[in-house]
Backbone as CSV, one residue per row, in Angstrom:
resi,resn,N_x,N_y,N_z,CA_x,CA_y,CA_z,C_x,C_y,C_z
1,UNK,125.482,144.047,110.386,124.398,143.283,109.736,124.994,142.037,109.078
2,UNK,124.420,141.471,109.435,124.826,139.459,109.320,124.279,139.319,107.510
3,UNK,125.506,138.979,106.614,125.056,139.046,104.968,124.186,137.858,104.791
4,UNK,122.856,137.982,104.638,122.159,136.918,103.628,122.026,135.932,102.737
5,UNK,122.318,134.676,102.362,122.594,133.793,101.473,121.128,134.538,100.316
6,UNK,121.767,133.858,99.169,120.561,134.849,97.906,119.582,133.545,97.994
7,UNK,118.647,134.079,97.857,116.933,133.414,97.888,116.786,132.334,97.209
8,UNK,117.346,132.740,95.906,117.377,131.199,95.287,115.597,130.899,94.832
9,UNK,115.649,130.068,93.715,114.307,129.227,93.474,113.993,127.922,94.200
10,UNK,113.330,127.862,95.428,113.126,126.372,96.209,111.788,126.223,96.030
11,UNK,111.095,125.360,96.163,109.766,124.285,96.241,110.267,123.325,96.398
12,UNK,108.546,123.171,97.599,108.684,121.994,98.371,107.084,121.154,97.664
13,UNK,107.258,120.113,97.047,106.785,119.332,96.356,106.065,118.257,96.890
14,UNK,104.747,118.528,97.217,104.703,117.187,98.161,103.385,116.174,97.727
15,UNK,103.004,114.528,97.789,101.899,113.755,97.092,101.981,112.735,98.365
16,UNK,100.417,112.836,98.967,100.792,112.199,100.077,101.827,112.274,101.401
17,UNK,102.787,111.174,101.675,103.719,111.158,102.350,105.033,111.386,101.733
18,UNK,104.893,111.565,100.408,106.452,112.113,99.242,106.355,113.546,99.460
19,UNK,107.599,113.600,99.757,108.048,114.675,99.599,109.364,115.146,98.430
20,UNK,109.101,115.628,97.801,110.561,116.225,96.949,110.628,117.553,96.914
21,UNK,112.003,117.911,97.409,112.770,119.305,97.748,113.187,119.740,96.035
22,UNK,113.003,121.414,95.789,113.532,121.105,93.925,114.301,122.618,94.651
23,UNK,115.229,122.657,94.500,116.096,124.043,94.033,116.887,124.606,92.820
24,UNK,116.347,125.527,91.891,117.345,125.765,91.127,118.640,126.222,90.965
25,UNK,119.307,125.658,90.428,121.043,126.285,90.546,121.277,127.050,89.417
26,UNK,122.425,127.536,89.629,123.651,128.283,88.642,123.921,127.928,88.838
27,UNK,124.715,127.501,87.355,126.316,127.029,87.359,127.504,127.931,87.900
28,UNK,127.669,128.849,87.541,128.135,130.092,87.894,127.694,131.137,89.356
29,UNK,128.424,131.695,89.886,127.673,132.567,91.273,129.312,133.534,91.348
30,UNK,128.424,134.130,92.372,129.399,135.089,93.180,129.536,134.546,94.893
31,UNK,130.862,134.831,95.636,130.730,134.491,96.898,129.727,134.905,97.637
32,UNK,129.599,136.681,97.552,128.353,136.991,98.239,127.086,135.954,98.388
33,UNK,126.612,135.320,97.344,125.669,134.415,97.280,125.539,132.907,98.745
34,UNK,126.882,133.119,98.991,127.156,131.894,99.851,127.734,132.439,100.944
35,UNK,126.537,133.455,101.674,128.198,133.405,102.862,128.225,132.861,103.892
36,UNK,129.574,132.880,104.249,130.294,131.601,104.936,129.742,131.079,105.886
37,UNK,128.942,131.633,106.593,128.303,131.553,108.043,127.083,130.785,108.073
38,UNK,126.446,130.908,106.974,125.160,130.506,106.370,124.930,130.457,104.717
39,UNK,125.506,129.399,104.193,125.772,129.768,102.767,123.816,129.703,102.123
40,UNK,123.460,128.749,103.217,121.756,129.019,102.192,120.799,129.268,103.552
41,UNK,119.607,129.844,103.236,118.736,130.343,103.849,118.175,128.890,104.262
42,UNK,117.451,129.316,106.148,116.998,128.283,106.658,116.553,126.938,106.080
43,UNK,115.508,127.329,105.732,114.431,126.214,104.939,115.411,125.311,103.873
44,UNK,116.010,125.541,103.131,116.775,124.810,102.505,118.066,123.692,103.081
45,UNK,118.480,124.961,104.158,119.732,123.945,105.200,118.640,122.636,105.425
46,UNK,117.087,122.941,106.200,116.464,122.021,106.796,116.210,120.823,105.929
47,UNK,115.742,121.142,104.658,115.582,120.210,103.717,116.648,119.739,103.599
48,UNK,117.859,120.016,103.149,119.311,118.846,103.027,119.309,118.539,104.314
49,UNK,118.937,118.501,105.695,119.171,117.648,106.843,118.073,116.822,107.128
50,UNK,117.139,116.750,105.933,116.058,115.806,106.254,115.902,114.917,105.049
51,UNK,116.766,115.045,103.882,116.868,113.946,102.728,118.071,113.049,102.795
52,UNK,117.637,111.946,102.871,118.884,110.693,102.700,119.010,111.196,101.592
53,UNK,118.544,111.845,100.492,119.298,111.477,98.824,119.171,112.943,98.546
54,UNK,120.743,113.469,97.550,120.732,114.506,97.399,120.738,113.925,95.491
55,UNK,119.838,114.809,94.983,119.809,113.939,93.028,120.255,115.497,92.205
56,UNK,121.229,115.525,91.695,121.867,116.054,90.800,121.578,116.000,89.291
57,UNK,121.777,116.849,88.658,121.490,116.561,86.922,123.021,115.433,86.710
58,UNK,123.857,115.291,87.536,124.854,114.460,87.353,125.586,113.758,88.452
59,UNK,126.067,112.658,88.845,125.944,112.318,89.732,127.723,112.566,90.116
60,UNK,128.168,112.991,91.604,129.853,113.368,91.349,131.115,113.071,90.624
61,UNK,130.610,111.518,90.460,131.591,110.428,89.902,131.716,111.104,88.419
62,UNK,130.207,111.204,87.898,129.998,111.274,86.726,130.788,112.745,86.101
63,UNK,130.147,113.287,86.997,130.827,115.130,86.623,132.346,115.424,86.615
64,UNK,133.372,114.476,87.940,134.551,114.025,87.570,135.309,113.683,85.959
65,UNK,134.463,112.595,85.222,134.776,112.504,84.371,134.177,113.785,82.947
66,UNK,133.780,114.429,83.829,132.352,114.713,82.317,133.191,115.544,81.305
67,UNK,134.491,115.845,81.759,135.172,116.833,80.733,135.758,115.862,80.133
68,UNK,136.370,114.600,80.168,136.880,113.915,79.155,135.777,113.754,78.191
69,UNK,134.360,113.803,78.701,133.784,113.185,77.717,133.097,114.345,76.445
70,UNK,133.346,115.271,77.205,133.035,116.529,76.692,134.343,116.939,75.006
71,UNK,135.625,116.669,75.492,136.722,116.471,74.717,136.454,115.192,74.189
72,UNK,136.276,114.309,74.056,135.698,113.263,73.494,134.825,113.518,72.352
73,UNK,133.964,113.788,72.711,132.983,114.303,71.540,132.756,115.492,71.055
74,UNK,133.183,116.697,71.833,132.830,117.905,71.127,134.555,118.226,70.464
75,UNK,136.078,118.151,70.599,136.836,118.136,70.190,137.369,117.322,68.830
76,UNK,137.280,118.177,67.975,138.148,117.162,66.561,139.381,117.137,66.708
77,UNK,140.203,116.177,65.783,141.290,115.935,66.121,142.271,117.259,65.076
78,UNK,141.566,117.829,64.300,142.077,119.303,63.179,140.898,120.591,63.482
79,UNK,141.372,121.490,62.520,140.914,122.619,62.760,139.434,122.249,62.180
80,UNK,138.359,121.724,62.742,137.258,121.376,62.406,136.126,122.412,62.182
81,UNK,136.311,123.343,62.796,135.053,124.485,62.824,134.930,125.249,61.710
82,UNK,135.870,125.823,61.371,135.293,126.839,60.320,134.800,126.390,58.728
83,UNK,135.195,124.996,58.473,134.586,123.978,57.738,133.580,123.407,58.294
84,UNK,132.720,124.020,59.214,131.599,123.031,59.992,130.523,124.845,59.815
85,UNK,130.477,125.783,59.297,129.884,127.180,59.868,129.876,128.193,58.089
86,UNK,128.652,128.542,58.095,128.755,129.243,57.106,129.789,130.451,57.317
87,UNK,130.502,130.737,56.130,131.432,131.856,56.225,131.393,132.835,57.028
88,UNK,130.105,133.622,56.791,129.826,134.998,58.126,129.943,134.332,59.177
89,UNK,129.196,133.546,59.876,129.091,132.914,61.228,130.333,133.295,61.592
90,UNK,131.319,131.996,60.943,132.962,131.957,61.552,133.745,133.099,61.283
91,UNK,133.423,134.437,60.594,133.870,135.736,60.419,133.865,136.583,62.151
92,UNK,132.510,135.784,62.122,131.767,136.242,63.686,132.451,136.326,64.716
93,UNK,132.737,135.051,64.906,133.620,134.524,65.840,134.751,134.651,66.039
94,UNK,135.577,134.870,64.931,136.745,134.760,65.032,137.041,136.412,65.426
95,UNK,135.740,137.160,64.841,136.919,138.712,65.136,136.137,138.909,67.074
96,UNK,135.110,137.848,67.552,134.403,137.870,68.517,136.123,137.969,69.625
97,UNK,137.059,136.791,69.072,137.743,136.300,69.755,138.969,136.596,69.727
98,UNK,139.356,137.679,68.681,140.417,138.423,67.946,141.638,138.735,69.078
99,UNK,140.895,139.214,70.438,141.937,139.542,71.543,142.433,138.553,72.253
100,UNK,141.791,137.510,71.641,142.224,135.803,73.019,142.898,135.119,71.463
101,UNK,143.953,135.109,71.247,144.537,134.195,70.237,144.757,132.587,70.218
102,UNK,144.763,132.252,71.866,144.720,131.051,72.624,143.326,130.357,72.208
103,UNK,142.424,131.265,72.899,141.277,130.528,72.419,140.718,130.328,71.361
104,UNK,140.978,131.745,70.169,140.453,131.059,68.967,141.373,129.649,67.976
105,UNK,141.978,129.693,68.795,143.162,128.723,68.311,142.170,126.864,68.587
106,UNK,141.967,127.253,70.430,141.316,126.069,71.237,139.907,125.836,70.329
107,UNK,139.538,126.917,69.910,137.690,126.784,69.195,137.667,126.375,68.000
108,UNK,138.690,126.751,67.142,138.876,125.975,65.838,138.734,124.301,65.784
109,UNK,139.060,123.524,67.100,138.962,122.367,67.160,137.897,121.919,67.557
110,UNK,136.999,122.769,67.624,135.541,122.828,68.875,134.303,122.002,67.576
111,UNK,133.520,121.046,67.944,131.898,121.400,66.962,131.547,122.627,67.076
112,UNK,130.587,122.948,66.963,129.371,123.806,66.902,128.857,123.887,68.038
113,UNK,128.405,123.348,69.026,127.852,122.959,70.277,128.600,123.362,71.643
114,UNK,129.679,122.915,71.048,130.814,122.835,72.088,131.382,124.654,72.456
115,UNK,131.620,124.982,71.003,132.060,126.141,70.681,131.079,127.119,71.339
116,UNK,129.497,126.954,71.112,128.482,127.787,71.835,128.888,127.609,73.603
117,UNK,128.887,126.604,73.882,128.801,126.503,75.409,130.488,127.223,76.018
118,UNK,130.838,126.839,74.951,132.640,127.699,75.350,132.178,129.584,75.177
119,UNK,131.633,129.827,74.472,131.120,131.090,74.143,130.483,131.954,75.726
120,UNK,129.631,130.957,75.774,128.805,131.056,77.369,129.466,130.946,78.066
121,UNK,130.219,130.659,78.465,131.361,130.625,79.456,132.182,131.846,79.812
122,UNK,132.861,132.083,78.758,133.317,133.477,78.836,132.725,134.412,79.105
123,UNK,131.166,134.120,78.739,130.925,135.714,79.217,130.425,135.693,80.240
124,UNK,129.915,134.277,80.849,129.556,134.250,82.340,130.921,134.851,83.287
125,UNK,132.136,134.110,83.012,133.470,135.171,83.078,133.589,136.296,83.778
126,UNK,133.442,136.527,82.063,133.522,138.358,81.693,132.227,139.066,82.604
127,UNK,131.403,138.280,83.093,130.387,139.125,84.189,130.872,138.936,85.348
128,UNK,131.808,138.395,86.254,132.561,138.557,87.368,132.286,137.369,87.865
129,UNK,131.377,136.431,87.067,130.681,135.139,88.105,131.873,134.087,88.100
130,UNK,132.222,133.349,88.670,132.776,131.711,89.042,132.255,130.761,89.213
131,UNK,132.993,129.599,88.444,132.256,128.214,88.495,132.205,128.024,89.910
132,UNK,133.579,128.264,90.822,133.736,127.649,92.530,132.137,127.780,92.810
133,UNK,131.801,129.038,92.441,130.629,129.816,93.524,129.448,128.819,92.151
134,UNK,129.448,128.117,91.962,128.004,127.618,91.547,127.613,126.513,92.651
135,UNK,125.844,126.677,92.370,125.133,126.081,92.999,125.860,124.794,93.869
136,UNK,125.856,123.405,93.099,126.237,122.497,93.081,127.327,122.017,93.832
137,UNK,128.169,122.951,93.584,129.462,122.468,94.476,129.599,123.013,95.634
138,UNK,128.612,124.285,96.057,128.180,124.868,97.119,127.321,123.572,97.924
139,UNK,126.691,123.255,97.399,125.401,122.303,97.810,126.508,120.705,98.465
140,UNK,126.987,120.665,97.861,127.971,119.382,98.198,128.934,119.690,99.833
141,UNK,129.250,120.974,99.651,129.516,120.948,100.641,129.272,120.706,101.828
142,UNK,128.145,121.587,101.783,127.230,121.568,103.403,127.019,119.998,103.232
143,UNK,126.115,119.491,102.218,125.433,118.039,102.202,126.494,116.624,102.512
144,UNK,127.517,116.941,102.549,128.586,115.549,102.688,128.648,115.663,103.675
145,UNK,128.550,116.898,104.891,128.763,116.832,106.420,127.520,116.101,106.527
146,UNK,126.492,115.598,106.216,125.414,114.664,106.890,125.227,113.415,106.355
147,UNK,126.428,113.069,105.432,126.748,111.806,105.314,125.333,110.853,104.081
148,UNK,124.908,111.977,103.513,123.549,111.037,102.423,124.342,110.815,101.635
149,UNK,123.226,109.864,100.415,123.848,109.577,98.980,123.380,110.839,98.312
150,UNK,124.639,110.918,97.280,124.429,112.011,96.061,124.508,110.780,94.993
151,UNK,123.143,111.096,94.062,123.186,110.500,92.925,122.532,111.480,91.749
152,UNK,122.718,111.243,90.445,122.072,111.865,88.949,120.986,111.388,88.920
153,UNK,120.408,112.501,88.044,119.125,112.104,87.352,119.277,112.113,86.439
154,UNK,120.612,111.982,85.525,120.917,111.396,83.993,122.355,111.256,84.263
155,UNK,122.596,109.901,83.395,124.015,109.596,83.130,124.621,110.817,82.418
156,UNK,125.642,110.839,82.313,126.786,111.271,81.802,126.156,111.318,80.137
157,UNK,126.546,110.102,79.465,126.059,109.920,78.321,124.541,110.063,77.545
158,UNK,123.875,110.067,78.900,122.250,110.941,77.831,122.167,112.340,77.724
159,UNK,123.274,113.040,78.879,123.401,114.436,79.038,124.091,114.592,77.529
160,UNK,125.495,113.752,77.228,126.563,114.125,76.273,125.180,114.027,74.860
161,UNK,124.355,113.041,74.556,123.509,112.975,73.785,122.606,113.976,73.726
162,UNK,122.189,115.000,74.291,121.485,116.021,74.441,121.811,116.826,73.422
163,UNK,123.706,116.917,73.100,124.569,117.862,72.579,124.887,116.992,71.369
164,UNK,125.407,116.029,71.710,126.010,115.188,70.325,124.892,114.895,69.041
165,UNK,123.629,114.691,69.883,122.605,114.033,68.351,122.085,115.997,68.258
166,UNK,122.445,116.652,68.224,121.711,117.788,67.389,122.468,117.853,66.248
167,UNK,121.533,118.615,65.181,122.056,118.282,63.594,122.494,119.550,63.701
168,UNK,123.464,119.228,62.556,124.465,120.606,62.042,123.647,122.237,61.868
169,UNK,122.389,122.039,61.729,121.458,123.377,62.062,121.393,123.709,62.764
170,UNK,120.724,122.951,63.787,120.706,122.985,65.320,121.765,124.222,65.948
171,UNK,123.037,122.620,65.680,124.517,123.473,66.644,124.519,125.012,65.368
172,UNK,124.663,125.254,64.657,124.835,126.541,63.833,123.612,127.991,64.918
173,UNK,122.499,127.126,65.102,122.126,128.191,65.887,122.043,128.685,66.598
174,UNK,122.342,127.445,67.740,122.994,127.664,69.026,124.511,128.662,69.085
175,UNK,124.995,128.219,68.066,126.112,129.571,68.194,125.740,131.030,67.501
176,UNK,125.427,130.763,66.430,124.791,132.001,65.960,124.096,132.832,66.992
177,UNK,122.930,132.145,67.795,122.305,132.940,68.685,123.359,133.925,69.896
178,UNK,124.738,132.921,70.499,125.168,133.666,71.130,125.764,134.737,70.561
179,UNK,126.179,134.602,69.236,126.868,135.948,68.833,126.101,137.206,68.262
180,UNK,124.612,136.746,67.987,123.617,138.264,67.857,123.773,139.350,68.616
181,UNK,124.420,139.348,69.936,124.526,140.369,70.622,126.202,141.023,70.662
182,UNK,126.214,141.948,71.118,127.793,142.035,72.004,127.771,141.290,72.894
183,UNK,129.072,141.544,73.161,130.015,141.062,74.154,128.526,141.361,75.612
184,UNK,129.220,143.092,75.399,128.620,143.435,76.688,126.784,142.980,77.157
185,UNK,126.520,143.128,76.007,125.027,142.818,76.119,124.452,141.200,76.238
186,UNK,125.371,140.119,76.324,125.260,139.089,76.335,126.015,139.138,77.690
187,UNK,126.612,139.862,78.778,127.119,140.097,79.655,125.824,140.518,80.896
188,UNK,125.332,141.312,80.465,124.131,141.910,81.130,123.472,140.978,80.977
189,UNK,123.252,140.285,80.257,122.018,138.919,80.134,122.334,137.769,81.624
190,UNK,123.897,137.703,81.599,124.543,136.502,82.512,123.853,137.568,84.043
191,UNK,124.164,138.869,84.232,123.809,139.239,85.013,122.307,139.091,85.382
192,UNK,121.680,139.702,84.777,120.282,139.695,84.653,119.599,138.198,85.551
193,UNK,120.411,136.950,84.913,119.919,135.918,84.858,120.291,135.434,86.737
194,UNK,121.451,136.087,86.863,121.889,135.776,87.932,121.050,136.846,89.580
195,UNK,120.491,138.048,88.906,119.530,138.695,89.830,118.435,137.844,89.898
196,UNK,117.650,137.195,88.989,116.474,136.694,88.781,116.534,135.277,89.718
197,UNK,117.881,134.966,89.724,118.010,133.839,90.395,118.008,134.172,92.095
198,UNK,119.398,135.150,92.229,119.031,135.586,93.260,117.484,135.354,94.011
199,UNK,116.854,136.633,93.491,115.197,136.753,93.946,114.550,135.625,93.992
200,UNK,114.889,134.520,93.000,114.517,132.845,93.115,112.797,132.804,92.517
201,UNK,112.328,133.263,91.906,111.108,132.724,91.072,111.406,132.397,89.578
202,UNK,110.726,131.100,90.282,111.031,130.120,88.758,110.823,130.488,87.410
203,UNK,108.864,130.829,87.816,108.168,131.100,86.783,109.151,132.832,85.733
204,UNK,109.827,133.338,87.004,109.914,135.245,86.276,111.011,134.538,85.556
205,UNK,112.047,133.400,86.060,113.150,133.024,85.145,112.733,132.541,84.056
206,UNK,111.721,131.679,83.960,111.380,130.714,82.516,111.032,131.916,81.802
207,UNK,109.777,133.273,82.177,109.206,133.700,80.791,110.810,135.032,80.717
208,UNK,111.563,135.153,81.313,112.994,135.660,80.988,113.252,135.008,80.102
209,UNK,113.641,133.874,80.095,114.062,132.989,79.350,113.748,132.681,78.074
210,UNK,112.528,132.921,77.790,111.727,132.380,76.383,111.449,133.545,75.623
211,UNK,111.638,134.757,76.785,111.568,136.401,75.715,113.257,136.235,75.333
212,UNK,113.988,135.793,75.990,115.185,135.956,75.784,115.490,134.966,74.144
213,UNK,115.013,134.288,74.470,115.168,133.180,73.008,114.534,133.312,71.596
214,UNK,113.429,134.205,71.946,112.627,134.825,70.791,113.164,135.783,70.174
215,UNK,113.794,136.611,71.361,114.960,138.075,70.750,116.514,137.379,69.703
216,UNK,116.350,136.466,70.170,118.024,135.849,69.831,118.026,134.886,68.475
217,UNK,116.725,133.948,68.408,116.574,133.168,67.549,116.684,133.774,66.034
218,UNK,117.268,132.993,65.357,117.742,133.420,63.802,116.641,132.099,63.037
219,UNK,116.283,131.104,63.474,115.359,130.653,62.788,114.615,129.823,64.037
220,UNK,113.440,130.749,64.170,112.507,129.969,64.982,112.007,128.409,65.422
221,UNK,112.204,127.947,64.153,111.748,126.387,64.005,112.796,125.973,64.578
222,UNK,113.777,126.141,64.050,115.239,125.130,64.688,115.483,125.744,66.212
223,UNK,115.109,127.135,66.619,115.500,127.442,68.191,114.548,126.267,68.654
224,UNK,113.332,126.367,68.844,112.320,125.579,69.397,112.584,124.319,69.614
225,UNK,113.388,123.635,68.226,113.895,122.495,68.293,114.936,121.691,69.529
226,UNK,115.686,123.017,69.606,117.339,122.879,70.587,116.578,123.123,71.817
227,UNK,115.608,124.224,72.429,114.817,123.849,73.229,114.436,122.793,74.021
228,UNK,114.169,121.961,72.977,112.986,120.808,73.107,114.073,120.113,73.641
229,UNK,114.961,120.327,72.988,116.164,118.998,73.131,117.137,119.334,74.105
230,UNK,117.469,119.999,74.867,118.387,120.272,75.294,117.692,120.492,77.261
231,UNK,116.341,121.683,76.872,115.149,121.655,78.068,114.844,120.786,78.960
232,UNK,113.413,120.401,77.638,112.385,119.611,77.636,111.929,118.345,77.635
233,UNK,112.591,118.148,76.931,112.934,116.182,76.397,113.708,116.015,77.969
234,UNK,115.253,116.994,78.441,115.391,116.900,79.474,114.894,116.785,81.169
235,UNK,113.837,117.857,80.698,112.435,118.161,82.166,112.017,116.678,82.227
236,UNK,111.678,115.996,81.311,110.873,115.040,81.592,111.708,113.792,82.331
237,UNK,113.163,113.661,81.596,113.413,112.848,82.101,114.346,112.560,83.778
238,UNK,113.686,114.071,84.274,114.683,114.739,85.362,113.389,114.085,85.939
239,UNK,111.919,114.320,85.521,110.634,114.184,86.432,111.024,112.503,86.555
240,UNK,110.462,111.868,85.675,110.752,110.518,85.740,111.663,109.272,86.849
241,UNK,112.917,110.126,86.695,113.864,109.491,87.617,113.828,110.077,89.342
242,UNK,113.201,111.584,89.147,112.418,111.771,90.892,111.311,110.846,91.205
243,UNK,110.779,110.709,90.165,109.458,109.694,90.685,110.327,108.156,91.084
244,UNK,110.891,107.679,90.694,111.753,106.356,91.310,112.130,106.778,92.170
245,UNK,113.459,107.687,92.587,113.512,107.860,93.632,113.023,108.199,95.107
246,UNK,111.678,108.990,94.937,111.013,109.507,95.800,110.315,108.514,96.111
247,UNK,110.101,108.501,97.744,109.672,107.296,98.684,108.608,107.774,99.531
248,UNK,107.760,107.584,100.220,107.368,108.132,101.208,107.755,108.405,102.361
249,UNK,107.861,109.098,102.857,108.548,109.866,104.454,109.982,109.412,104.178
250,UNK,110.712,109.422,102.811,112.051,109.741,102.708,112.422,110.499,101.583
251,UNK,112.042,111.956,101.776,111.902,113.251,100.931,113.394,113.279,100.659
252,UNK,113.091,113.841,99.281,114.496,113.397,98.034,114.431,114.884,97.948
253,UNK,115.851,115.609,97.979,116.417,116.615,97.346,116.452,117.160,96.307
254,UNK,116.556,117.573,95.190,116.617,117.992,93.652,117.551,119.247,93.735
255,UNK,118.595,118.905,92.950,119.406,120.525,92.552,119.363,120.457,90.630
256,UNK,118.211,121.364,90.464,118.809,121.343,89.640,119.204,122.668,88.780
257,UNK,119.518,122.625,86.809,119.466,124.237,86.827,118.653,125.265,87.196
258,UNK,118.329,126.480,87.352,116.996,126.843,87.306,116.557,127.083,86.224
259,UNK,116.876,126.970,84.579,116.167,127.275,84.137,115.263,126.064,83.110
260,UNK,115.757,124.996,84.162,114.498,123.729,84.357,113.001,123.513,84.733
261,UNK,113.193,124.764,85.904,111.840,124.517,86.699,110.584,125.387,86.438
262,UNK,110.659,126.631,85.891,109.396,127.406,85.370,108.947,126.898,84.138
263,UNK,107.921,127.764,84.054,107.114,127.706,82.753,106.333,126.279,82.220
264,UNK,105.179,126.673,81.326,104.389,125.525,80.967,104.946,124.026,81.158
265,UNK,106.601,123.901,80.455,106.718,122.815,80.474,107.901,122.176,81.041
266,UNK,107.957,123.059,82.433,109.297,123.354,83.318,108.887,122.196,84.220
267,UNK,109.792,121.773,85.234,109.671,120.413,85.992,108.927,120.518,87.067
268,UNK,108.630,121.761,87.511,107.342,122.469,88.738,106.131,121.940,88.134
269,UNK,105.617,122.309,87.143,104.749,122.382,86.310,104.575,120.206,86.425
270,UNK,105.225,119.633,85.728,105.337,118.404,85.474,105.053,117.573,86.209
271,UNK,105.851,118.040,88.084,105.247,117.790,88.936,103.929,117.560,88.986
272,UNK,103.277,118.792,88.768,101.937,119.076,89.230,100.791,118.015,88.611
273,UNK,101.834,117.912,87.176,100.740,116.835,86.642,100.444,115.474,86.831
274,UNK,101.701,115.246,88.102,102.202,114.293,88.307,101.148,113.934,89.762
275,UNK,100.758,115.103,90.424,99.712,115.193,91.505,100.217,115.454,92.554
276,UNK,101.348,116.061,92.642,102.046,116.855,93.403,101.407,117.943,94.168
277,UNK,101.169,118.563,95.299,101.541,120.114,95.212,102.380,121.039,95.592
278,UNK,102.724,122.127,94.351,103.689,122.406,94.722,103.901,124.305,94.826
279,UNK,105.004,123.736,96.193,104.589,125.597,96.553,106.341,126.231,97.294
280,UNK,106.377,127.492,96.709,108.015,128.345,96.653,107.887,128.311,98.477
281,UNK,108.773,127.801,99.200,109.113,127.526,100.253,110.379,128.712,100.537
């Protein structure tokens, strides 16, 4: 039996003679997800052999650099964190990280922001997943054998602004939230997230997603906030820059995360208001 590429979230988006392709990614995957023979299911190969433009949340050049810029702004030049975190918080963390001496060493220099997304990381990790095997760099592959442009739907620097202008509450809850759980149970979440993707419906990922944030949130007002800002404010401006790009009878690609595209105010949705219609292909 010939292994299956995973289902993935696709819609095919269409107004008139526009067409826009939207797939959600992980950052993170397993090989199984891609195999070799057929790393994605039909309909999707067809769509990357019928878009001149493949549009990324970042464009390659950009993602090349994006870790300097990441050390740039989320790295202090001293032990910045635990003077940036109420006492418990950084109690949190530090005994979170008690067995990696390296890293709590690397996180002490971290913001708040930085330190959360380093948090997420590990335990995407610690769930067996790999960056190799994410979406994106899967997607590049197949797509450079047909010779289109890959471009972003945000610079580098409105992405880094997403992270940099949140206020010291903000980043406090964004980390706080990852450490409400264990290890393991913030492990099962990476999994969880990664079946849901598998199966590929947008909508079951977004209301995952927003039960998931309600369970986790330590102050409602400010989760909603990082939401808005990090999401939403984002959805829109992912919609925006498809609408420039998208042409008639030269249907534009979209990779983006998946947990962009469900729910009320997910980029499916945005579409629609946009006069789209749009339907899981």
């Amino acid at each position: 039996m010939r292994q299956q590429p995973a289902r993935m979230p696709f819609y095919v988006a269409t107004r008139g003679s526009t067409t826009i392709y939207v797939l959600g990614t992980l950052h993170v995957g397993d090989p199984a997800d891609y195999p070799a023979g057929q790393p994605f299911r039909a309909p999707i190969l067809a769509a990357l052999a019928a878009s001149p433009t493949l549009a990324l949340e970042l464009s390659p050049d950009e993602l090349l650099v994006s870790q300097d810029d990441v050390s740039k702004y989320g790295v202090c030049k001293h032990d910045c964190l635990p003077g940036l975190l109420p006492e418990p918080l950084w109690h949190k963390l530090a005994l979170r990280l008690r067995g990696n001496p390296a890293a709590l060493d690397a996180i002490k220099k971290m913001r708040p922001w930085l330190a959360s997304l380093v948090v997420e990381t590990y335990d995407s990790l610690s769930a067996g997943l790999q960056t190799e095997y994410g979406t994106e760099a899967q997607l590049q592959n197949v797509y450079l054998k047909t010779r289109g442009k890959i471009v972003g739907l945000e610079t580098l620097a409105q992405q880094m602004r997403a992270f940099t202008g949140l206020s010291a509450a903000q980043q406090r809850e964004m980390l706080a939230q990852d450490l409400v759980q264990t290890p393991a149970q913030n492990v099962e979440d990476v999994r969880t997230l990664h079946r849901l993707w598998r199966v590929g419906d947008a909508d079951a990922i977004a209301a995952w997603q927003a039960a998931k944030s309600e369970k986790l949130a330590r102050d409602p007002r400010v989760s909603n906030s990082i939401d808005n800002r990090i999401v939403y404010e984002r959805n829109r401006r992912f919609v925006a820059r498809m609408l420039q790009l998208a042409a008639p009878n030269k249907p534009l690609f979209v990779a983006i995360g998946a947990l962009h595209l469900g729910g009320p105010k997910g980029v499916l949705q945005l579409l629609r208001q946009h006069g789209f219609v749009v339907e899981a292909s």
